[in-house]
ZAMARGU-4260 file (C-alpha; in steps of 0.2 Angstrom, whole numbers, plus 5000, padded with zeros to 4 digits):
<rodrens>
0) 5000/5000/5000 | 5004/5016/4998 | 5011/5027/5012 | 5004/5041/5016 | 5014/5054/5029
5) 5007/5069/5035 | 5020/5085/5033 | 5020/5101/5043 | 5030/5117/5043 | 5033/5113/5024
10) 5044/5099/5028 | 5051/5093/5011 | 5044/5075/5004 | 5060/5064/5009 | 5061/5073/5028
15) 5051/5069/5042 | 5048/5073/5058 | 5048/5061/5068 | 5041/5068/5084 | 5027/5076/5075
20) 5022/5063/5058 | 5014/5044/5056 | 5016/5033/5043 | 5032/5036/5037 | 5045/5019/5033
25) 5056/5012/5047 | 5061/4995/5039 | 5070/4988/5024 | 5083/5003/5021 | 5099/4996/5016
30) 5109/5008/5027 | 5103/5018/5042 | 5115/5032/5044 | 5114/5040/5063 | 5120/5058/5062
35) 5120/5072/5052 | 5134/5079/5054 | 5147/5081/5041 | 5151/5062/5042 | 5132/5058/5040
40) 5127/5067/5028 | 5146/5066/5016 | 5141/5048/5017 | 5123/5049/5013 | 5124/5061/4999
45) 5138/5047/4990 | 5123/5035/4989 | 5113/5048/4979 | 5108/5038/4962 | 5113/5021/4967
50) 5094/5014/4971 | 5099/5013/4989 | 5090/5016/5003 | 5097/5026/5014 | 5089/5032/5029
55) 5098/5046/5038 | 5093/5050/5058 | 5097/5065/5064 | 5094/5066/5083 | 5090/5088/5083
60) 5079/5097/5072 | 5082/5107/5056 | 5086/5120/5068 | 5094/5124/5084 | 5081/5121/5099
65) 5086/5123/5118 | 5079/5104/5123 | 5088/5095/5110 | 5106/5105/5114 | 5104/5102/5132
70) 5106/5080/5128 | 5124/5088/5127 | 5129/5093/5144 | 5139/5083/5153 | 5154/5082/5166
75) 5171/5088/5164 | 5182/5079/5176 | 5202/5080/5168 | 5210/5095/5160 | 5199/5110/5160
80) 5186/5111/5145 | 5172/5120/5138 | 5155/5115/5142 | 5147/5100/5134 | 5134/5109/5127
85) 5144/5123/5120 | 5154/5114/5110 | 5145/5107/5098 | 5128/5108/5090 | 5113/5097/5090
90) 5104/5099/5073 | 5105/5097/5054 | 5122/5100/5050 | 5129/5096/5067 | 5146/5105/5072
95) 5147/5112/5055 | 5135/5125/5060 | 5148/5135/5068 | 5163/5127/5058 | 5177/5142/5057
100) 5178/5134/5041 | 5199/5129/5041 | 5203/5114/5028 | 5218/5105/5033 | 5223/5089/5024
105) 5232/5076/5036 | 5250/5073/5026 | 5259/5057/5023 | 5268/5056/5042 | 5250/5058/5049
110) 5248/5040/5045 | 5265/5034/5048 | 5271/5025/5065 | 5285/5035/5077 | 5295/5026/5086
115) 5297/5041/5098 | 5277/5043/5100 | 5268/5027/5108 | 5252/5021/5101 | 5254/5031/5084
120) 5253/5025/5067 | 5237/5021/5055 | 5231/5005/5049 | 5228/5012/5034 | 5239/5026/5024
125) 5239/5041/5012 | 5236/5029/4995 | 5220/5024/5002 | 5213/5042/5007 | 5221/5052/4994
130) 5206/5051/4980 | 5195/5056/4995 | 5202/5072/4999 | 5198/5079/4979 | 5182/5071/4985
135) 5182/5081/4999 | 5186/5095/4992 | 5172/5094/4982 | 5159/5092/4993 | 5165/5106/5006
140) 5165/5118/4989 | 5184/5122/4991 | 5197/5128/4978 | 5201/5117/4967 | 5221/5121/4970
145) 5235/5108/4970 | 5240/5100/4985 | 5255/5089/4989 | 5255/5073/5001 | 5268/5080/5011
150) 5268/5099/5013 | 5246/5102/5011 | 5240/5116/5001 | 5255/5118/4987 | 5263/5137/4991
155) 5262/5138/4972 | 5244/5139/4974 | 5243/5157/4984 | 5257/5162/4973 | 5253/5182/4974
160) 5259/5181/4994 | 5276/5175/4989 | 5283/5191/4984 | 5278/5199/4999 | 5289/5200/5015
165) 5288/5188/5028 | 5299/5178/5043 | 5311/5164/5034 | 5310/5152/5049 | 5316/5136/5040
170) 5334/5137/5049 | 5324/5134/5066 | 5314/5121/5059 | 5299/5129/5055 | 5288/5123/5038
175) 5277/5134/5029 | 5259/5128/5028 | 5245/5134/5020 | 5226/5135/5027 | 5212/5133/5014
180) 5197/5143/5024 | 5177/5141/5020 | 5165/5135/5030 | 5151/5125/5021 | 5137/5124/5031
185) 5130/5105/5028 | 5114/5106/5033 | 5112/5120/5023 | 5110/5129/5006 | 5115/5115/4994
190) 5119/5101/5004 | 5101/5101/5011 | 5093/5104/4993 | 5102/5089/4989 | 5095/5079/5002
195) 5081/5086/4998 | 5082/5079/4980 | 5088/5063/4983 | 5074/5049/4979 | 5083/5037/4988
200) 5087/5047/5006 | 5075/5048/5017 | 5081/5061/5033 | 5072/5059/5049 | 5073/5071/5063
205) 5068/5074/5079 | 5075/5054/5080 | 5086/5052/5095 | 5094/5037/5095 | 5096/5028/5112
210) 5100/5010/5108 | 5110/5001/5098 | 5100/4982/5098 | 5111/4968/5095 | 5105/4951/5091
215) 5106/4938/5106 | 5122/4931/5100 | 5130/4948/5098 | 5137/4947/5083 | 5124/4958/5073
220) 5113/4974/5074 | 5095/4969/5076 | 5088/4987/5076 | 5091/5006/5083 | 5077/5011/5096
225) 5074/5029/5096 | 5065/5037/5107 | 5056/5056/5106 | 5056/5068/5120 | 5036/5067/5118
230) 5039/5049/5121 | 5036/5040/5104 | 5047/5024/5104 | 5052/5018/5085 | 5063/5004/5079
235) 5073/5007/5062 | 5080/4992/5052 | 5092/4990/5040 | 5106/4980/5032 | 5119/4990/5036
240) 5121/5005/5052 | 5133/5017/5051 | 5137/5028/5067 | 5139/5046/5062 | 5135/5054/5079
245) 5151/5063/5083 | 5167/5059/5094 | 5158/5057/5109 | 5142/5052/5106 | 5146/5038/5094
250) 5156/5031/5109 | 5142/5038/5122 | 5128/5026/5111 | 5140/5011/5111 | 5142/5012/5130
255) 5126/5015/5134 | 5119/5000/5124 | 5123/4986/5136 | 5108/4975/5135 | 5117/4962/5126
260) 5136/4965/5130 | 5136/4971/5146 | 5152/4982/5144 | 5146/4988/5129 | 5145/4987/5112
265) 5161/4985/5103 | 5168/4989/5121 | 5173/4970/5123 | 5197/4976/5124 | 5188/4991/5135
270) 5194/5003/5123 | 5178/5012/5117 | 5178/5029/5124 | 5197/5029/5127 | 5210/5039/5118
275) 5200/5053/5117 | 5209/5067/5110 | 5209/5086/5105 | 5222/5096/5099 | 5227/5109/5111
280) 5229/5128/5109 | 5237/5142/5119 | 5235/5158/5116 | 5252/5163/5120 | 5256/5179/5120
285) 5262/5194/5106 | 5275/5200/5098 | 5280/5220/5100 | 5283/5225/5085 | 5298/5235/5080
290) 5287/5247/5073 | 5270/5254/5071 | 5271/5252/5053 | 5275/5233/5053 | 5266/5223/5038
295) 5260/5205/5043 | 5248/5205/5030 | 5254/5190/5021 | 5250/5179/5039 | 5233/5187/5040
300) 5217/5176/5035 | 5215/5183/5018 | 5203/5181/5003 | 5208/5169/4991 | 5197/5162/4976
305) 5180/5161/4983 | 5186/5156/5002 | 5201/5162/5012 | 5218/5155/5016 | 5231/5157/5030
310) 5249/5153/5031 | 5255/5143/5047 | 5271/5138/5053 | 5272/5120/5057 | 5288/5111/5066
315) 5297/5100/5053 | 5297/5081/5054 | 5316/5082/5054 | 5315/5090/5071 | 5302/5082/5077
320) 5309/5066/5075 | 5328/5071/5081 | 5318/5080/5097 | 5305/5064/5102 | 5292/5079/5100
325) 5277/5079/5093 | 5270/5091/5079 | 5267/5109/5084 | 5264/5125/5073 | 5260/5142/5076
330) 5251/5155/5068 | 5252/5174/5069 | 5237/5188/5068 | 5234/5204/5071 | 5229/5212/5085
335) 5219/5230/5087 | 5228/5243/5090 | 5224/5250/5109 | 5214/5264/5097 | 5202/5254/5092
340) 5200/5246/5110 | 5194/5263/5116 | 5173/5266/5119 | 5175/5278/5102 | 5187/5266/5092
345) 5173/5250/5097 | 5159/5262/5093 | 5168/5265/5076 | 5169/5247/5072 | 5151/5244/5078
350) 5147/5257/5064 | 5155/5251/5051 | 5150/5233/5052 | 5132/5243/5052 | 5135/5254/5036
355) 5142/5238/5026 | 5125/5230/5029 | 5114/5246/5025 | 5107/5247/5043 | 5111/5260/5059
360) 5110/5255/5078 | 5094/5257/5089 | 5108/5267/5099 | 5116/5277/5088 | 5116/5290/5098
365) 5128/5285/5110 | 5140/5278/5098 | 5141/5296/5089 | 5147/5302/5107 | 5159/5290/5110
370) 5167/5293/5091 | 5167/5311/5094 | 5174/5309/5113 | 5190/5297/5107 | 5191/5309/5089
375) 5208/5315/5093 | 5215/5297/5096 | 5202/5291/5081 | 5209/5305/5068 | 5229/5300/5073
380) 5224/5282/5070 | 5217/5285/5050 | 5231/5296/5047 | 5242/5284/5050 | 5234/5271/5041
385) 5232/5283/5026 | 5251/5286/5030 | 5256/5268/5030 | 5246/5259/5019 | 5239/5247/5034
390) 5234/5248/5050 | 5247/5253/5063 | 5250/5238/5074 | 5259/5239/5091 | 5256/5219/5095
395) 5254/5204/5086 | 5245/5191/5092 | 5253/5173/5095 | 5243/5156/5095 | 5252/5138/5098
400) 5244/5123/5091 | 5250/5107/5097 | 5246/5087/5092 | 5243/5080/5109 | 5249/5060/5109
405) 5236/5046/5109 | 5234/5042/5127 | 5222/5026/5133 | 5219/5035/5148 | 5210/5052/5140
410) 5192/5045/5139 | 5173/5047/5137 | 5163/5037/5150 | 5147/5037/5157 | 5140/5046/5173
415) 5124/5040/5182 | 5112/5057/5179 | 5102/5053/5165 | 5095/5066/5151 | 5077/5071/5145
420) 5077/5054/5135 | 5085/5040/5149 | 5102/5041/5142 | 5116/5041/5153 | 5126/5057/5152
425) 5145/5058/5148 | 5161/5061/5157 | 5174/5069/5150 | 5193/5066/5157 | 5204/5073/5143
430) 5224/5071/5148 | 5238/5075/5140 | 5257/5067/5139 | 5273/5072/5146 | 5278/5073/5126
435) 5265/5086/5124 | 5271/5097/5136 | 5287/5095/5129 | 5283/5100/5112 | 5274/5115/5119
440) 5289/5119/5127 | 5299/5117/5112 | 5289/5128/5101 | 5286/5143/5113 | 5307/5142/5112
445) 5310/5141/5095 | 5295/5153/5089 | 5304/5168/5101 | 5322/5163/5093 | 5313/5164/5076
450) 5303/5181/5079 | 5317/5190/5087 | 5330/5183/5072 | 5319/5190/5060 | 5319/5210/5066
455) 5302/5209/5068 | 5300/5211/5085 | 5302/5201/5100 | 5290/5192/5108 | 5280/5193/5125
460) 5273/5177/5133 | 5256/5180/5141 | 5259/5161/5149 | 5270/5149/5161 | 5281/5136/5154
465) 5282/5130/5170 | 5266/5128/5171 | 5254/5125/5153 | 5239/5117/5160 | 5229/5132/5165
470) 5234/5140/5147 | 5229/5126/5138 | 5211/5128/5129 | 5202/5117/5115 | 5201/5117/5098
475) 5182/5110/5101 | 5187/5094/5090 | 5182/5077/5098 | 5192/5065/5092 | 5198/5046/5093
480) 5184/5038/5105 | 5181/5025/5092 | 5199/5024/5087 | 5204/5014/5071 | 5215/4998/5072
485) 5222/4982/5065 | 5217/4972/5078 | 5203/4976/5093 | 5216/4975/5106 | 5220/4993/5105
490) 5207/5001/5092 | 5186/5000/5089 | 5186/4998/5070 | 5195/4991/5057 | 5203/4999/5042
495) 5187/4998/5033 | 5179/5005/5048 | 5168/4991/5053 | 5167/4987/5072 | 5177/4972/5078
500) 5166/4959/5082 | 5151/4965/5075 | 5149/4961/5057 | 5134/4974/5051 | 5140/4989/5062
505) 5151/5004/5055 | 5157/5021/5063 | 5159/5037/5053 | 5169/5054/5058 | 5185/5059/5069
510) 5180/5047/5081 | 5188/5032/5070 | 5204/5042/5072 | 5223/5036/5077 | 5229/5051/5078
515) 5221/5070/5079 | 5233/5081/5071 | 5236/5099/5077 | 5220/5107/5064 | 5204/5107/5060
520) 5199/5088/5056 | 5185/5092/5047 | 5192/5088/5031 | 5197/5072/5035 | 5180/5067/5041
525) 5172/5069/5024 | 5185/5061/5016 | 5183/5045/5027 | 5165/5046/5027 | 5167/5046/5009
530) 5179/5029/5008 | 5166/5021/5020 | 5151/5024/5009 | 5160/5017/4994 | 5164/5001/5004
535) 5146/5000/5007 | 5143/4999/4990 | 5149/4985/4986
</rodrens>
């Protein structure tokens, strides 16, 4: 018979909300995808065309919603960390709702084994990703520039900035990297039009997943339960199920799904939730510069094609290797001059950003007093941009990056509060290694040398060296909960990211993860998401 589904607010044909609609399928989809995130729906959107059905849950709404964010709050018991509910999203699109936007493709030595940096090294290596990332960049609208799979974004590629002056740190064991900037929005624009297109993809939301049903013997999914916060209870069956929820809620769902394996499913090596890993930023200090006049331009986030591009500095394998350190970089911005700081160089700003979108403040008012109060200061200020060419900068700002080592004891468990929907909340205990506070050491050292060779200026830490962990913030990338392996000893998945033991069960996004990288993983994500869906092809 035909079925009929009831639509409200509009709701395109293929979406459904499940909290709200009847009558809509829940059986007989060759893959159930949970998560719509950049993992979910990079992997859904590959099956578009190919006469599989593909059912993708995505536990929020289309948009943001206060009851559905606060399933995201949890316990921070290790190194300090943002709030569990601040740092990621909970609706179409996931994370990539408030995605800065920075691609960074993992080079070749990502994927290799150190013998100076325990528990490193992929099961799988750059030959079997590399077709992805021009994937990738497809599907996250990037330029189409070259790229190399040892140094990134070739240099060739953002070739006008060569010209230009800038620090020549490659005698204290620096590499120039370049950041491709643009934040697709995935639950957005196109990406959700093609959702919304695709015959064979059916998105269901409002469907928050709270079981993973294994067969009695364990060696199979049987169904994933979801439950509403009305209370609607729904069963979705499928050949295949791919986990696509995140780094911690992929390994909060497995963990809490015990009705079968008691520890957990997949948890059988008690490894699911561990190695959780982020990679850490300091904000570090400033450089003085030598002058007001100073032109950092070329290491400012800058237009480039359609998107934008930075230029980091990254510590070189060489050194990495000779030191027993892990990767680090650095970046350098600018920071306002103290003018600008001032109530009538704020109000200034504040103006402007309201001019460029055709529109004036309801207080308008007060910020014409503060311009006029601070003119002096203001009018010295645009003379000496006129006179320069640039804006006059006393300070620059310095951020540290670092790739914190895989450490089994940096994990995601359970607590004993429950949320709106009977799921157990997480914990969070994020450590890092003596290693890692090496390398931060290390590159706080060598970035001063560097600066201070270069005439630029010399540099002011804002931080202790002696004592990092209070300066230590996140980069808000869960990663390595799930991690992949060659055997389920000391990883979740195998290569082709299927969970050990389980033989219709699959995991998707930087969960799956042996190592996190010091940037943004987001790239990476699609790209494996990707590979994953064409495995499930076959």
């Amino acid at each position: 018979c035909k079925i009929r589904v009831r639509r409200v607010d509009g709701a395109p044909p293929m979406f459904v909300d499940v909290q709200q609609e009847e009558g809509f399928p829940t059986e007989d989809f060759d893959i159930c995808i949970v998560g719509a995130g950049a993992a979910g729906i990079a992997a859904a959107l590959e099956f578009q065309g190919t006469g599989k059905r593909i059912c993708l849950l995505e536990a929020g709404g289309l948009e943001y919603s206060v009851e559905s964010q606060s399933v995201y709050k949890g316990e921070v018991t290790g190194l300090p960390y943002e709030p569990l509910d601040i740092c990621r999203l909970r609706y179409l699109g996931g994370t990539t709702n408030h995605w800065a936007g920075f691609c960074h493709p993992f080079p070749v030595m990502s994927f290799q084994k150190h013998d100076w940096m325990p528990n490193t090294g992929w099961p799988i290596g750059m030959d079997d990703v590399v077709d992805y990332y021009n994937r990738a960049i497809k599907l996250l609208e990037l330029p189409d520039i070259p790229w190399d799979p040892v140094t990134g974004w070739e240099m060739e590629a953002v070739k006008p900035w060569l010209n230009e002056p800038r620090i020549d740190l490659a005698e204290y064991d620096f590499n120039e990297r370049v950041h491709i900037i643009h934040a697709a929005r995935l639950g957005r624009g196109v990406h959700r039009e093609a959702l919304r297109n695709a015959e064979n993809i059916h998105v269901h939301y409002n469907a928050n997943v709270v079981d993973i049903g294994l067969q009695e013997d364990g060696v199979a999914v049987d169904g994933i339960h979801v439950r509403t916060f009305s209370g609607k209870e729904l069963t979705y069956r499928a050949r295949y199920y791919v986990l696509a929820a995140s780094g911690i809620e992929n390994a909060r769902l497995m963990l809490a799904s015990n009705a079968v394996m008691s520890e957990g499913v997949g948890n059988q090596n008690d490894v699911v939730g561990r190695y959780f890993s982020d990679h850490g930023i300091i904000h570090a200090g400033h450089i003085v510069t030598a002058n007001d006049g100073v032109d950092i331009d070329l290491y400012a986030q800058r237009k480039f094609m359609h998107a934008d591009a930075m230029i980091w500095h990254e510590s070189t394998y060489e050194s990495q290797k000779a030191l027993g350190l892990a990767p680090t970089a650095f970046r350098m911005f600018k920071s306002l001059h103290e003018t600008m700081l001032m109530p009538g160089g704020e109000s200034a700003r504040r103006l402007g950003n309201y001019a460029a979108r055709g529109s004036v403040p309801d207080d308008l008012g007060a910020h014409i007093a503060n311009v006029l109060g601070d003119f002096d200061e203001l009018a010295k200020y645009g003379t000496d941009w006129l006179w320069n060419g640039t804006a006059p900068l006393s300070k620059i700002e310095l951020e540290l990056h670092f790739e914190p080592l895989p450490n089994p004891d940096s994990r995601v468990t359970l607590s004993n509060e429950l949320d709106a929907l009977g799921l157990p909340r997480v914990e969070l205990d994020w450590r890092i290694t003596d290693i890692d506070y090496e390398s931060i050491r290390w590159v706080t050292d060598a970035t001063a040398r560097a600066v201070s060779a270069s005439g630029l200026g010399r540099v002011q830490w804002t931080y202790d060296v002696n004592d990092i962990d209070p300066s230590v913030v996140m980069a808000k990338h869960h990663i390595g909960t799930t991690r992949m392996s060659s055997t389920p000893t000391d990883g979740v998945v195998d290569p082709d990211c299927k969970v050990f033991g389980i033989d219709n069960l699959y995991v998707a996004g930087s969960s799956v993860f042996t190592t996190c990288g010091w940037g943004s993983p987001t790239m990476m994500i699609v790209a494996l998401a990707q590979r994953l869906a064409d495995h499930l092809k076959m």
